[in-house]
C-alpha positions as CSV (number, residue, x, y, z in Angstrom):
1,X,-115.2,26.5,-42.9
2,X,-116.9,23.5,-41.0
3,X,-119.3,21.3,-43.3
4,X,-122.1,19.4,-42.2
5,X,-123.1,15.9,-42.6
6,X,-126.2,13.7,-43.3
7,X,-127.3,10.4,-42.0
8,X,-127.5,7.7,-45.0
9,X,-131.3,7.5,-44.3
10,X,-133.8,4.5,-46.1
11,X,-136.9,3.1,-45.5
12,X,-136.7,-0.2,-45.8
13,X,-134.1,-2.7,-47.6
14,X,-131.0,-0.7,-48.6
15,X,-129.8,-1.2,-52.1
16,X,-126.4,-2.0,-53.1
17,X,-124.5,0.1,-55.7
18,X,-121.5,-1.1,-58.2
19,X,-118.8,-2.6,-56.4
20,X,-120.3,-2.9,-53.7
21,X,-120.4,-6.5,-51.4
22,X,-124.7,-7.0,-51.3
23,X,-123.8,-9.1,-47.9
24,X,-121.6,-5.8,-46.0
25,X,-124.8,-3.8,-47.1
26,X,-127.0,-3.5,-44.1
27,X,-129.4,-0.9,-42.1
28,X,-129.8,-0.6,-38.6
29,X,-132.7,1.6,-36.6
30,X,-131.7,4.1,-34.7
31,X,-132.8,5.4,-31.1
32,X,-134.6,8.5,-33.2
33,X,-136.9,5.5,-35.3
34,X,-135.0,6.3,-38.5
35,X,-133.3,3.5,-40.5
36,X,-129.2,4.1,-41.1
37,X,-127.4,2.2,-43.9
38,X,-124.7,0.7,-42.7
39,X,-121.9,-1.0,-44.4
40,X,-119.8,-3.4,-42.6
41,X,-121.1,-2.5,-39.6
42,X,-120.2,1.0,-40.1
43,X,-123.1,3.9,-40.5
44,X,-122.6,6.0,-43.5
45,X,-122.9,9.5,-44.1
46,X,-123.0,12.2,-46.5
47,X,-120.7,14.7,-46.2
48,X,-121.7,18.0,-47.7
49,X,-118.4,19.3,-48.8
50,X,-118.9,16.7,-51.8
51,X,-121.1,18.0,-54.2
52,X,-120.0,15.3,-57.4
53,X,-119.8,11.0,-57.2
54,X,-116.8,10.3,-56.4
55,X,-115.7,13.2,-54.4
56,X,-114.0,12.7,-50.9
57,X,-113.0,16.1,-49.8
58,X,-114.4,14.6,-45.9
59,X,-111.7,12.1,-45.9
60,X,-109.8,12.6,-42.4
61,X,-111.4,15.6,-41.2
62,X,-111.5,15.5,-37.2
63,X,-115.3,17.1,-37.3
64,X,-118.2,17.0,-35.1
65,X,-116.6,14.7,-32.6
66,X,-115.3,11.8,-34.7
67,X,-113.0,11.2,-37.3
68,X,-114.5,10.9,-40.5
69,X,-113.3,8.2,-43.0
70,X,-114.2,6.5,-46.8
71,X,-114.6,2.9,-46.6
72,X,-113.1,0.6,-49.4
73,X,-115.1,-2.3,-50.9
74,X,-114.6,-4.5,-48.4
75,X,-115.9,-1.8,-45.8
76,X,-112.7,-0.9,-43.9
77,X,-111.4,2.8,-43.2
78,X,-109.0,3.9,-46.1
79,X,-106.2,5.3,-44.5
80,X,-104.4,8.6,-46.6
C-alpha cells in the first residue's frame, strides 16, 4: 500500500527540537508561498506511515519520484 507524505510546513522561524544543530535548522519558501523547514539544506517531510516519534517505517522507500531518507544529527542521509 503506497503512503503519502506532508511538507514540514511553518510560518515563520522554525524551531529546533533535542539533538538537533539550531544552525542546520533553516526554512526556505517555496514556488507555492508556503515556508518548508529544511535541515541542512534538505526539506523535510512527514511521512504518514509513522504514526509514533520515533518511527521510520519511510526510511528507503523509492515513492512519489524520489527516494525517501532520515537524516542524522548532523543532517546527512542515514543509509540502512
Amino acid at each position: 500500500m503506497r503512503q503519502s507524505v506532508a511538507s514540514l510546513l511553518t510560518k515563520g522561524a522554525a524551531e529546533v527540537g533535542k539533538g538537533a544543530d539550531k544552525k542546520l535548522l533553516d526554512v526556505t519558501k517555496r514556488s507555492d508561498g508556503h515556508e518548508q523547514v529544511t535541515y541542512n539544506g534538505h526539506p523535510l517531510y512527514y511521512y504518514a506511515g509513522d504514526t509514533k516519534p520515533g518511527q521510520t517505517n519511510g526510511q528507503g522507500l523509492d515513492q512519489f519520484g524520489a527516494e525517501w531518507y532520515v537524516l542524522d544529527t548532523k543532517g546527512n542521509k542515514v543509509e540502512d
